[in-house]
C-alpha positions in Angstrom: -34.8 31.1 -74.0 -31.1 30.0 -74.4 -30.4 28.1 -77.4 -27.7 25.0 -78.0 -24.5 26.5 -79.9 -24.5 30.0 -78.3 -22.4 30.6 -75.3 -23.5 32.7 -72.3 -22.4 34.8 -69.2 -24.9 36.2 -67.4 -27.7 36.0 -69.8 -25.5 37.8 -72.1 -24.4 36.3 -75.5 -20.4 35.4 -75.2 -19.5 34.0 -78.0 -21.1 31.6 -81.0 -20.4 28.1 -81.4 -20.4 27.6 -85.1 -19.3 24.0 -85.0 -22.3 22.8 -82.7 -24.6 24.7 -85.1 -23.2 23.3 -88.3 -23.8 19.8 -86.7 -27.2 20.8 -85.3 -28.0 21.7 -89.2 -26.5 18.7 -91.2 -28.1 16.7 -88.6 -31.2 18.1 -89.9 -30.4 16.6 -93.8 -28.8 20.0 -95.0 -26.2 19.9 -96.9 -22.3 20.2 -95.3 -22.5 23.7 -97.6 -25.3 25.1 -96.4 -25.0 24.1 -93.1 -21.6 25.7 -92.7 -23.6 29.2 -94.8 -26.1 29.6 -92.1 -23.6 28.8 -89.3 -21.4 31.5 -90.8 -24.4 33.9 -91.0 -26.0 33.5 -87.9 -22.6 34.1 -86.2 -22.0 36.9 -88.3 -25.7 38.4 -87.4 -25.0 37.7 -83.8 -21.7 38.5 -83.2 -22.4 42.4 -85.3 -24.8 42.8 -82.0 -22.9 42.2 -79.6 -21.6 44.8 -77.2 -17.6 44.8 -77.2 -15.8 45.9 -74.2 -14.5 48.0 -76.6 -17.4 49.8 -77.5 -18.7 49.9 -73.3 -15.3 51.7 -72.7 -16.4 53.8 -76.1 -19.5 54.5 -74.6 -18.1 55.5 -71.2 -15.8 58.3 -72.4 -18.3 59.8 -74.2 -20.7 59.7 -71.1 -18.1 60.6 -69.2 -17.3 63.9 -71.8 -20.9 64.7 -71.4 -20.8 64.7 -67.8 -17.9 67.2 -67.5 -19.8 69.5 -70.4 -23.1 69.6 -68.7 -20.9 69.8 -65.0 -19.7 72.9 -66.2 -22.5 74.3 -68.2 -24.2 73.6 -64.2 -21.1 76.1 -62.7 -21.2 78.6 -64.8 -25.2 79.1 -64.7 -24.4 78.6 -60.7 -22.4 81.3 -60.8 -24.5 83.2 -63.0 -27.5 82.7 -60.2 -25.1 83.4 -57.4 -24.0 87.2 -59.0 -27.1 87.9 -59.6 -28.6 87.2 -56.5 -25.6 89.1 -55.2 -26.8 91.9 -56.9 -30.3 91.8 -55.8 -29.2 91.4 -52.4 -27.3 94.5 -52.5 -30.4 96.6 -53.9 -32.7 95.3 -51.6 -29.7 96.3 -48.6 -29.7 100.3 -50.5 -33.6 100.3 -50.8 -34.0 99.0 -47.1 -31.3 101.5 -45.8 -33.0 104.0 -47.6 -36.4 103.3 -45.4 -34.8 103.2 -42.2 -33.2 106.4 -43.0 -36.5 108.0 -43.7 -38.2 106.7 -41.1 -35.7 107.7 -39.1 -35.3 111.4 -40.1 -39.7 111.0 -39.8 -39.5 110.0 -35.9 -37.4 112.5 -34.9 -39.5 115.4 -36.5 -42.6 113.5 -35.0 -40.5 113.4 -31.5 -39.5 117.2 -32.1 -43.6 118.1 -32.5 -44.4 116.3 -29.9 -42.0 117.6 -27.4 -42.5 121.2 -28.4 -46.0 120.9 -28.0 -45.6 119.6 -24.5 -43.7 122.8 -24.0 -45.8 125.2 -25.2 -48.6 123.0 -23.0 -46.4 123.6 -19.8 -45.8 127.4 -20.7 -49.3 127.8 -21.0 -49.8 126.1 -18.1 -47.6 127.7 -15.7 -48.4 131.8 -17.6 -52.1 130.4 -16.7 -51.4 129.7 -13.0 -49.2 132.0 -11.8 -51.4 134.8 -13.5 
């Protein structure tokens, strides 16, 4: 609801018309004094709530302060993440390395066994036929 006396921009209280009010009142059989009283108070009231540019451009230093804060609060816990996931990257390399090494060095003795026994199987073979 827009009332007579008050200026708007985009259903956003401009400004207060203190003259239209004082008329709107006096019209209504109060007295000039009184009249011109609650004019003066309900611009005061009014205009105490009204967002300045001023306090906007107020506002969006400080949001944009708190931006940059948490902005680098978010890097260094970033890089925080990223060294230790560095890290655990580099123990899981050792510990994998490790295994492949082991079951590595466990083929080859498994290869060794096997291929010795198939000697021994072909010497026994051979001592048993030409016998």
């Amino acid at each position: 609801m827009k009332y007579q006396g008050i200026r708007y921009n985009e259903d956003m209280v401009t400004s207060v018309d203190t003259l239209r009010i004082f008329e709107r009142l006096r019209g209504a059989e109060l007295s000039d004094r009184a009249a011109k009283e609650i004019a003066e108070v309900f611009r005061e009231i009014v205009e105490d709530r009204l967002t300045t540019k001023t306090d906007l451009e107020m506002a969006k230093s400080e949001l944009k302060k708190d931006i940059e804060i948490v902005k680098s609060e978010l890097k260094k816990d970033l890089e925080m993440a990223k060294s230790e996931l560095k890290a655990e990257i580099e123990t899981s390399k050792s510990e994998l390395q490790f295994k492949i090494e082991k079951s590595k060095s466990e083929t080859l003795k498994w290869i060794f066994l096997f291929w010795a026994g198939q000697l021994f199987a072909m010497f026994a073979m051979f001592k048993a036929f030409f016998k």
